[in-house]
C-alpha positions in Angstrom: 0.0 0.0 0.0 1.2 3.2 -0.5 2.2 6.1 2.1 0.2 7.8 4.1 -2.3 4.7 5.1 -3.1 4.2 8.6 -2.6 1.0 8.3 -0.8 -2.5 8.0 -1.0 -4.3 5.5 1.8 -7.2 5.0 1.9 -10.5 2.5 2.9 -13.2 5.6 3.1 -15.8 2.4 2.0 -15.8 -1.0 -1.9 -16.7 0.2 -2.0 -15.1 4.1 -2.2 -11.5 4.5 -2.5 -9.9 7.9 -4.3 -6.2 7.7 -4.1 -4.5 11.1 -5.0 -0.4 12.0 -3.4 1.2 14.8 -5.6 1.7 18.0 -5.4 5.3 17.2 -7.0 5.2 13.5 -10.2 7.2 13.4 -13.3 5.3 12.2 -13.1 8.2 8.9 -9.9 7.1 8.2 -10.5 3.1 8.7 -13.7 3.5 6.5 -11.9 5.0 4.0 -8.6 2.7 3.6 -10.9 -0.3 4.3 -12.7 0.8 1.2 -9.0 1.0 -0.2 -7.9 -2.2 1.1 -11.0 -3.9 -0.4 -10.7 -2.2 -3.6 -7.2 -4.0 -3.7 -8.1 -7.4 -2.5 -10.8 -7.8 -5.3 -8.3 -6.4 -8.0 -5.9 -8.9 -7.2 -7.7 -11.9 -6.1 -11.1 -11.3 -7.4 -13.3 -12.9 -5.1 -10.8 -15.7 -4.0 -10.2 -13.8 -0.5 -12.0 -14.6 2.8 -11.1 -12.1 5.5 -10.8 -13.2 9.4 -11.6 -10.8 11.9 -9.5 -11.0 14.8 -11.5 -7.9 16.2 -15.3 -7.3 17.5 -18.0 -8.0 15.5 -18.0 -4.9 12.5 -20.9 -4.5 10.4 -18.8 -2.3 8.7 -16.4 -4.9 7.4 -19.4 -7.4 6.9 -20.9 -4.9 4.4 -18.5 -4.5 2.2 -17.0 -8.5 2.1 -19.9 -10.5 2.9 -17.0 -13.2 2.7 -15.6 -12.4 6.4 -15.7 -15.0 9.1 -16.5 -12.9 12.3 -14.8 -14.2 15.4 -16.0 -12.5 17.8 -12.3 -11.8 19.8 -12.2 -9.1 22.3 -9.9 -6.6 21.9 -6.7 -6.2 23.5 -7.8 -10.2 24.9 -6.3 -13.4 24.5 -9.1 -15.7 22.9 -9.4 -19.5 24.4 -7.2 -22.2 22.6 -10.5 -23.9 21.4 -11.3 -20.4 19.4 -7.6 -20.2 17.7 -7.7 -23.4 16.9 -11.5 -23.1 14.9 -9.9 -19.9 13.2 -6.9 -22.2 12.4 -9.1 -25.0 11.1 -11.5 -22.4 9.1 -8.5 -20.9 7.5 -6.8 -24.0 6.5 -9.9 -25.4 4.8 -10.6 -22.2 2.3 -6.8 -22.3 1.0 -7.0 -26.1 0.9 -10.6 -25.6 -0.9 -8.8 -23.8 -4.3 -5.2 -23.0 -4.9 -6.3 -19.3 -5.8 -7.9 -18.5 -2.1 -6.0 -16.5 0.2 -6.7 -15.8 3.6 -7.1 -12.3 5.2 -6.5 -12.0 8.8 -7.9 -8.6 9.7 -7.7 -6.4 13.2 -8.8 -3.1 14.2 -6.2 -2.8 16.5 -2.7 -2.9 16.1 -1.2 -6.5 17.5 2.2 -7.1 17.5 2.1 -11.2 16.8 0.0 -10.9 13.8 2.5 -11.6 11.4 3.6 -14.5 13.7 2.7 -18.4 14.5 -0.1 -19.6 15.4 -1.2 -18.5 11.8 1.6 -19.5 9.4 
């Protein structure tokens, strides 16, 4: 993405891309490069993306790709192992479903581990 974004967005491998916005990101500005970043996930992968929010519930990110796989984590929480490991499962059966799928993980909050394990 270019400069000026408030926001992360980094190719973990050629199919997992983690999308985070800082804590500090007005909703404005995360509208607007969430209209950005799906504008870019459709150009390049048509509809072959399913996004994973690791933030609360957002109608806002719903709306716009009906393909997103709520999961209801709390901010700033640690979810319970049984909950990782259902996001793990989902993810790893829509990239085995089509070579062309890639997986969005998504978080309205900046994280530090999100490029990390448990999701590579």
């Amino acid at each position: 993405m270019e400069e000026g974004y408030e926001l992360d967005l980094t190719y973990v491998t050629e199919r997992i891309i983690a999308v985070s916005f800082p804590r500090g990101c007005t909703e404005e500005i995360y509208s607007h490069n969430l209209k950005d970043v799906t504008r870019m996930l459709k150009s390049k992968h048509a509809d072959n993306y399913l996004i994973i929010n690791l933030s609360e519930k957002r109608h806002d990110l719903t709306k716009m790709n009906p393909k997103t796989l709520d999961t209801g984590w709390p901010d700033m929480h640690a979810p319970p192992l049984d909950k990782i490991c259902t996001i793990c499962k989902a993810m790893e059966s829509w990239l085995n479903a089509d070579p062309l799928h890639v997986a969005v993980i998504h978080c309205r909050v900046s994280v530090s581990f999100i490029g990390h394990a448990p999701f590579m």
